[in-house]
OpenMM code with the backbone's topology and positions (N, CA, C; nanometers):
from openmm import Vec3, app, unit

residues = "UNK UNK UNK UNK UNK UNK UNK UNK UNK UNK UNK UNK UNK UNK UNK UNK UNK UNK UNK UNK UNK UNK UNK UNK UNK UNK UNK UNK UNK UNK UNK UNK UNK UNK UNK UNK UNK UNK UNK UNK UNK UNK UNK UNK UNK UNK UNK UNK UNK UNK UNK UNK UNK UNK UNK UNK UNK UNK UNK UNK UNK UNK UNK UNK UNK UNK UNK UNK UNK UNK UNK UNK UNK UNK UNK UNK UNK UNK UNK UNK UNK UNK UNK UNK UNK UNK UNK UNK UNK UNK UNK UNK UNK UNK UNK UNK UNK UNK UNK UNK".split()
positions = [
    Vec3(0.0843, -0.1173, 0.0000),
    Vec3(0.0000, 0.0000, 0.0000),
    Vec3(0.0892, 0.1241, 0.0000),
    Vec3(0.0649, 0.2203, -0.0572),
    Vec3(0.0873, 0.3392, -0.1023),
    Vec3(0.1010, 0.4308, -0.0195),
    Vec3(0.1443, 0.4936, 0.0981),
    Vec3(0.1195, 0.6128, 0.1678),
    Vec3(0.1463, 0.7261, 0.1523),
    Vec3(0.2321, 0.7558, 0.0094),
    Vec3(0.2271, 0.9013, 0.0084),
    Vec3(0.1399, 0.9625, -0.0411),
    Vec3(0.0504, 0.9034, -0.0724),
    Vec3(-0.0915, 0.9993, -0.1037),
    Vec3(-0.1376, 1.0632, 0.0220),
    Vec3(-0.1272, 0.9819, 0.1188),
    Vec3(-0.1859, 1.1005, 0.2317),
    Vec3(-0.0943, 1.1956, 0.3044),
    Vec3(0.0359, 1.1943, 0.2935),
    Vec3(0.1205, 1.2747, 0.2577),
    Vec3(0.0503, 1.3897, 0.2162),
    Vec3(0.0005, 1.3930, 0.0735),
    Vec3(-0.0050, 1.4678, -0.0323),
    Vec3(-0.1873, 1.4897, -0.0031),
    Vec3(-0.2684, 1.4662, 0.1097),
    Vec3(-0.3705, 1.5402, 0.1271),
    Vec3(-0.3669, 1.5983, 0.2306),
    Vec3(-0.2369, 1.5698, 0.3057),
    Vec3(-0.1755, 1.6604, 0.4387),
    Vec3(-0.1885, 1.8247, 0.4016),
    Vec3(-0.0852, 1.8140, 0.3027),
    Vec3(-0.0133, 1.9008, 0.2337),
    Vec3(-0.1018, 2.0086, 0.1679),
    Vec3(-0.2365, 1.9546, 0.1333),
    Vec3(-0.3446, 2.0056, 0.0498),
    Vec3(-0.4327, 2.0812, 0.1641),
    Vec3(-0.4215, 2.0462, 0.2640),
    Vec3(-0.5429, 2.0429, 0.3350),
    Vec3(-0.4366, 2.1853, 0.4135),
    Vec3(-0.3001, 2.1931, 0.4179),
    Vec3(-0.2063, 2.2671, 0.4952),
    Vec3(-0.1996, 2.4117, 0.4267),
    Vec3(-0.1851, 2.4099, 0.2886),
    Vec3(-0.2185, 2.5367, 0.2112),
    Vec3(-0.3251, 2.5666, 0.1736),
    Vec3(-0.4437, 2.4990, 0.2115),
    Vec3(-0.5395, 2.5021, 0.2193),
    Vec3(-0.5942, 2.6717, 0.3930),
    Vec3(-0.5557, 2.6023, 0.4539),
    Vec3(-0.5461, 2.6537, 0.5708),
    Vec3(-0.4301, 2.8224, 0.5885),
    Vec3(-0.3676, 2.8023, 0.4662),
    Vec3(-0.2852, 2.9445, 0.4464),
    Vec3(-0.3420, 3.0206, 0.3619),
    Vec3(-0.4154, 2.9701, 0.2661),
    Vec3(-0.4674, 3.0203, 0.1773),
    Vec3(-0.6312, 3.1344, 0.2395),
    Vec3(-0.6384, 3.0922, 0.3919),
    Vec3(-0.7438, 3.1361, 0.4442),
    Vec3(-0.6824, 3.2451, 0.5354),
    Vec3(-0.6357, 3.3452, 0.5662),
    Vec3(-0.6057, 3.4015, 0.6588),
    Vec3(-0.7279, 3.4609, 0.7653),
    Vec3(-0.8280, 3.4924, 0.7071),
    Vec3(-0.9444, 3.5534, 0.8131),
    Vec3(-0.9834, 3.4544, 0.8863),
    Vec3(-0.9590, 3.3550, 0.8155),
    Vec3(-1.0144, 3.2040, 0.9298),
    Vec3(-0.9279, 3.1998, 1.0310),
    Vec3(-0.8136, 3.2548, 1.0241),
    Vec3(-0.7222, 3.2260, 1.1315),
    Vec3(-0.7411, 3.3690, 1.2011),
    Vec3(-0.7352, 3.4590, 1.1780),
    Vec3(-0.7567, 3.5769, 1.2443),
    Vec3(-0.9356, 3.5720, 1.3055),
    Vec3(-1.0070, 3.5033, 1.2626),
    Vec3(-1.1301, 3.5035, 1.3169),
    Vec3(-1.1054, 3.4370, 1.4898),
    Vec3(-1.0095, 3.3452, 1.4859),
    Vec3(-1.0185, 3.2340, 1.5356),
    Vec3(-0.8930, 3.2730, 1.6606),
    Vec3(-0.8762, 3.3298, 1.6580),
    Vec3(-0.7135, 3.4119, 1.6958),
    Vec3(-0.7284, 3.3938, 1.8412),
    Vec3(-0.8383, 3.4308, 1.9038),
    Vec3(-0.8694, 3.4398, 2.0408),
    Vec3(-0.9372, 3.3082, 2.1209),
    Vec3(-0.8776, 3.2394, 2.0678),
    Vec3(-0.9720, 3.1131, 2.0827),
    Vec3(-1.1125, 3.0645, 2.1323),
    Vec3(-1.1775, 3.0034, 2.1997),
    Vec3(-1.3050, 2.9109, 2.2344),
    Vec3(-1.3874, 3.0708, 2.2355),
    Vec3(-1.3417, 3.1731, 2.2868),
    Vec3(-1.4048, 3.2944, 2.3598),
    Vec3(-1.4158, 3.3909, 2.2472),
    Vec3(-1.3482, 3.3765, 2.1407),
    Vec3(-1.3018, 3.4546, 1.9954),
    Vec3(-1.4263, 3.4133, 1.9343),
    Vec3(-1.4511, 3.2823, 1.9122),
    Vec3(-1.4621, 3.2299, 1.8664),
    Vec3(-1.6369, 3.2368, 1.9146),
    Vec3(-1.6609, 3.2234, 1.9512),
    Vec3(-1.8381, 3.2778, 2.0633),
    Vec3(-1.8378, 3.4233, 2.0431),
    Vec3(-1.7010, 3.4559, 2.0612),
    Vec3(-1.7534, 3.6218, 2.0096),
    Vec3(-1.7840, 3.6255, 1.8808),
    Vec3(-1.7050, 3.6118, 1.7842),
    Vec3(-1.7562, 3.6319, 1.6490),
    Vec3(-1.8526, 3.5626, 1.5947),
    Vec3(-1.9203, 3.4122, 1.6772),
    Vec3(-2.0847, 3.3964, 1.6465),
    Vec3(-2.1576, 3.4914, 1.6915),
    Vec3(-2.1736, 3.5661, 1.7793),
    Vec3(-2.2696, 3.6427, 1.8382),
    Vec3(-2.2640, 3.7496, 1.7588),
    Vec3(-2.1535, 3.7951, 1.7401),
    Vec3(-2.1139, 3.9435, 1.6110),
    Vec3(-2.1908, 3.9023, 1.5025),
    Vec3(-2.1942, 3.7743, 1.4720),
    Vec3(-2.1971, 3.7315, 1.3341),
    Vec3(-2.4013, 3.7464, 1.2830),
    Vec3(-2.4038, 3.6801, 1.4271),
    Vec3(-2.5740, 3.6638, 1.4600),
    Vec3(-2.6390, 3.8660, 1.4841),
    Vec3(-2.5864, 3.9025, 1.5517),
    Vec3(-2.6459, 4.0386, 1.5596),
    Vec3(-2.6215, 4.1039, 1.4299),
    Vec3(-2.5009, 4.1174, 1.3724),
    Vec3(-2.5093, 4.1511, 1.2123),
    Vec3(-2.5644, 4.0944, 1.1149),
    Vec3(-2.6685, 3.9649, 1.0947),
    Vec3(-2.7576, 3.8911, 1.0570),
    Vec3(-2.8805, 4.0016, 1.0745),
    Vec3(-2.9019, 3.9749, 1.2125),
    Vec3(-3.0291, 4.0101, 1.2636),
    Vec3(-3.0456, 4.1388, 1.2081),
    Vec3(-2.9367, 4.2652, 1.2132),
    Vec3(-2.9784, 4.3816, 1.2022),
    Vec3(-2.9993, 4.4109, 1.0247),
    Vec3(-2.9275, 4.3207, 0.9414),
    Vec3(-2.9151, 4.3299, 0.7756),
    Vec3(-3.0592, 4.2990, 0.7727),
    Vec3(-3.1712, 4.2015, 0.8195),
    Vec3(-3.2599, 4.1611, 0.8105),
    Vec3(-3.3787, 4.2703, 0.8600),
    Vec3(-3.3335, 4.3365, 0.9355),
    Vec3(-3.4388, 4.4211, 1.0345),
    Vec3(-3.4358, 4.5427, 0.9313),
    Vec3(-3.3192, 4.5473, 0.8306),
    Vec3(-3.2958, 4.7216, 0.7937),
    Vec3(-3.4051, 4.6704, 0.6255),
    Vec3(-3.3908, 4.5206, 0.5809),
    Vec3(-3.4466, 4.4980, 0.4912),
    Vec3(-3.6124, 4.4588, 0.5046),
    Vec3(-3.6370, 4.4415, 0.5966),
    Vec3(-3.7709, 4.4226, 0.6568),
    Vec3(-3.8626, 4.5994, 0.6609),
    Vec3(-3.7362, 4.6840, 0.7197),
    Vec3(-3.8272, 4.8553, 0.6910),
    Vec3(-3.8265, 4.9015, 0.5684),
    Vec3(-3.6847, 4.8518, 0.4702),
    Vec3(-3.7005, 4.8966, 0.3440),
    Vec3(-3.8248, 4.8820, 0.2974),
    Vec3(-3.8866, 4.7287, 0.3172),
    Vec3(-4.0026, 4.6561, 0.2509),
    Vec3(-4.0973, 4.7703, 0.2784),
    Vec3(-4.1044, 4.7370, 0.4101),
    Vec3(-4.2008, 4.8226, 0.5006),
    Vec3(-4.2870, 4.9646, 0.4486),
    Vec3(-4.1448, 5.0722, 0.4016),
    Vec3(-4.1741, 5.1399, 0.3421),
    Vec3(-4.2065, 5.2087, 0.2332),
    Vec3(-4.2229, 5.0784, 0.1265),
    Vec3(-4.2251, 5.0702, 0.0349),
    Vec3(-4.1259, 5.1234, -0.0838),
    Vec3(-4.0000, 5.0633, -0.0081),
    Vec3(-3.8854, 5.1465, -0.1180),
    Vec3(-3.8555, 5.0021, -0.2186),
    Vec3(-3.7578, 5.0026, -0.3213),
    Vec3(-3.7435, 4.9597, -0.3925),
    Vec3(-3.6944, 4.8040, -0.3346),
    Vec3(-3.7127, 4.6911, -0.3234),
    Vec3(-3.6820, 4.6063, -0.2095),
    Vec3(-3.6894, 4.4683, -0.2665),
    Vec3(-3.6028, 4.3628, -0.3364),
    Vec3(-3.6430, 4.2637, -0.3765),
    Vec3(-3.6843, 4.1645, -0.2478),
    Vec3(-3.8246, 4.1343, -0.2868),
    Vec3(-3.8735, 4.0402, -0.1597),
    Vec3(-3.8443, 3.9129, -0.1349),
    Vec3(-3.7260, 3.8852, -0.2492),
    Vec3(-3.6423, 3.7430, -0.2742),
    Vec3(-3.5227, 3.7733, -0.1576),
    Vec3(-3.4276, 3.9249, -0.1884),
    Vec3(-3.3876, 3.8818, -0.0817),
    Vec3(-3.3322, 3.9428, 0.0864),
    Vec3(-3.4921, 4.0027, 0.0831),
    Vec3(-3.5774, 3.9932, 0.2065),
    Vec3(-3.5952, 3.8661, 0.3351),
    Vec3(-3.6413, 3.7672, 0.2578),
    Vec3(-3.6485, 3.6211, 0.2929),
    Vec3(-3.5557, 3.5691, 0.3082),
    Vec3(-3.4284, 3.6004, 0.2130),
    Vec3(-3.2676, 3.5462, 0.2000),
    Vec3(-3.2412, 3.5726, 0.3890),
    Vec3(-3.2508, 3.7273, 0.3824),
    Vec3(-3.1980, 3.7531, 0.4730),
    Vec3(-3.2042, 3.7056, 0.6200),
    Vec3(-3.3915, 3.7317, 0.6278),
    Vec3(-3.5026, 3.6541, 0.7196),
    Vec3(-3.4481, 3.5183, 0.7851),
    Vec3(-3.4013, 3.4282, 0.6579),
    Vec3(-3.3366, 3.2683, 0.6818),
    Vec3(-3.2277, 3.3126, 0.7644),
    Vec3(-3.1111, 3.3606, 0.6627),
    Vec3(-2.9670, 3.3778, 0.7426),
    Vec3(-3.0044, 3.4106, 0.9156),
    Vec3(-3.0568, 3.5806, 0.9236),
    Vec3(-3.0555, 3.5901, 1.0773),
    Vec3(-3.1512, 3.4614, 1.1643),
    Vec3(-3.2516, 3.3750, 1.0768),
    Vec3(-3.2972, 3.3051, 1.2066),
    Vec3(-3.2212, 3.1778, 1.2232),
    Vec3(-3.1143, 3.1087, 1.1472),
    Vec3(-3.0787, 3.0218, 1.1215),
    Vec3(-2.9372, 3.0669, 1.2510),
    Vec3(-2.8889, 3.2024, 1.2016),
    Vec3(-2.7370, 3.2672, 1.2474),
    Vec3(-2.7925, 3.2451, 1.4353),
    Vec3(-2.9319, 3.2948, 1.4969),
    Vec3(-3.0125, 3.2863, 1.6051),
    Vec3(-3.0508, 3.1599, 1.6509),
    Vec3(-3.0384, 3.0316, 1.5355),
    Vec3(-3.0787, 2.9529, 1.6043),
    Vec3(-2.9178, 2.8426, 1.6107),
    Vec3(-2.8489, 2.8845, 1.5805),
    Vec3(-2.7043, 2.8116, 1.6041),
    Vec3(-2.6582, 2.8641, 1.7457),
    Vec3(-2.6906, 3.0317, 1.7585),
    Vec3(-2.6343, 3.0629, 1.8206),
    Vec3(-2.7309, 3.0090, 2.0102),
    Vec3(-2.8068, 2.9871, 1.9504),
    Vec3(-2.8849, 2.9293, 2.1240),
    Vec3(-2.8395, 2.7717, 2.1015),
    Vec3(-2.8544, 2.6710, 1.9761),
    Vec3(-2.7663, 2.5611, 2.0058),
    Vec3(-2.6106, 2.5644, 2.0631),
    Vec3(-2.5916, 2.6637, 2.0099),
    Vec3(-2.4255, 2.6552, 2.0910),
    Vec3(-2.4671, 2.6565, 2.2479),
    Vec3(-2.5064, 2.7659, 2.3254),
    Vec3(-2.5680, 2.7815, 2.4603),
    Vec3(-2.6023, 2.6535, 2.5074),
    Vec3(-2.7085, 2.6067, 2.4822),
    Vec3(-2.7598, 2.4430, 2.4909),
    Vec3(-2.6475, 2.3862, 2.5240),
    Vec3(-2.5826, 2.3578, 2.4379),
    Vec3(-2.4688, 2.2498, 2.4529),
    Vec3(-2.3447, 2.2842, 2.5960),
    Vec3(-2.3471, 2.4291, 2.5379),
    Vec3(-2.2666, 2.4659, 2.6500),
    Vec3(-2.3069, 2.4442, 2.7989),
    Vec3(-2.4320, 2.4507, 2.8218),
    Vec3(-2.4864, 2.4226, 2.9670),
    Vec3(-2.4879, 2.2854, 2.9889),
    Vec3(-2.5056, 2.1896, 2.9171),
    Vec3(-2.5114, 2.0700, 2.8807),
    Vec3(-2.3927, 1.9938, 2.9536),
    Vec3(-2.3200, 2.0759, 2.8441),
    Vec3(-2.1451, 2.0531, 2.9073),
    Vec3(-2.0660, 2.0836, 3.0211),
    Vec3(-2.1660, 2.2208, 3.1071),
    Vec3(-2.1380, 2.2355, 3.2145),
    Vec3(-2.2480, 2.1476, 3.3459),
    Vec3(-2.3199, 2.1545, 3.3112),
    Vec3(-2.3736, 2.0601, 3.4255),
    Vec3(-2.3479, 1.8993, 3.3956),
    Vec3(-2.2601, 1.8630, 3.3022),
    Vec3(-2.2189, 1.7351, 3.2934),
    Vec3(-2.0916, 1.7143, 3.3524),
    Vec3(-2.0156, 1.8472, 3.3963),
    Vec3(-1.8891, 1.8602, 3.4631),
    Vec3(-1.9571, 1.8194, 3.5924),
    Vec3(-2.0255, 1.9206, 3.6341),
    Vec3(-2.1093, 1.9274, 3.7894),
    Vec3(-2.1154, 1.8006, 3.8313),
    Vec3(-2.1300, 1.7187, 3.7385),
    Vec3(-2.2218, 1.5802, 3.7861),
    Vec3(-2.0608, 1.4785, 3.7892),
    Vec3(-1.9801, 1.5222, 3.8035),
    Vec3(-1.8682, 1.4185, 3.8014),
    Vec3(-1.8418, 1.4563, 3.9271),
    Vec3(-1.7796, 1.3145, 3.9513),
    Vec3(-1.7810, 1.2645, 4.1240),
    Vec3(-1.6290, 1.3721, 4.1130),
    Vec3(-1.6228, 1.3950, 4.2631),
    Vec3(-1.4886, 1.4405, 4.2616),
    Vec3(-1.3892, 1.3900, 4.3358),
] * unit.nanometer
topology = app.Topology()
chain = topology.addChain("A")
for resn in residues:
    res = topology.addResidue(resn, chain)
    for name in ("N", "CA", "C"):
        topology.addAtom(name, app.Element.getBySymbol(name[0]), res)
């Protein structure tokens, strides 16, 4: 059997990962960076959606395609961001519960 092929999806997967710099600067601050910029990510959802919801509102020029686009993103960006929470409490009262 052959192993330098995975060698060679190491390698792919490595400039892969350079080729991204905001992913790494997103990520910079770790577990806490990283919860921050979902929550950033989710309130800048929410508010693109809220500013396209008054456009509608007021009858300015407003495609209602993507109105709805937006609608999805912030409730989808809102509903990751309370699964993360979930889990996180999850994970802390599963600490709690270990004998000590």
């Amino acid at each position: 059997m052959d192993v330098s092929a995975i060698g060679a999806v190491t390698g792919a997967t490595e400039s892969a990962a350079r080729a991204r710099p905001e992913g790494a600067a997103r990520g910079a601050g770790g577990f806490a960076g990283l919860l921050g910029d979902l929550l950033q990510d989710a309130s800048q959802a929410s508010a693109a959606s809220d500013r396209l919801v008054e456009s509608l509102a007021k009858g300015e020029p407003t495609d209602i395609h993507d109105v709805m686009i937006a609608m999805t993103e912030a409730d989808l960006s809102f509903r990751l961001v309370v699964e993360v929470r979930n889990r996180l409490i999850d994970a802390y009262q599963e600490i709690q519960r270990m004998p000590m």
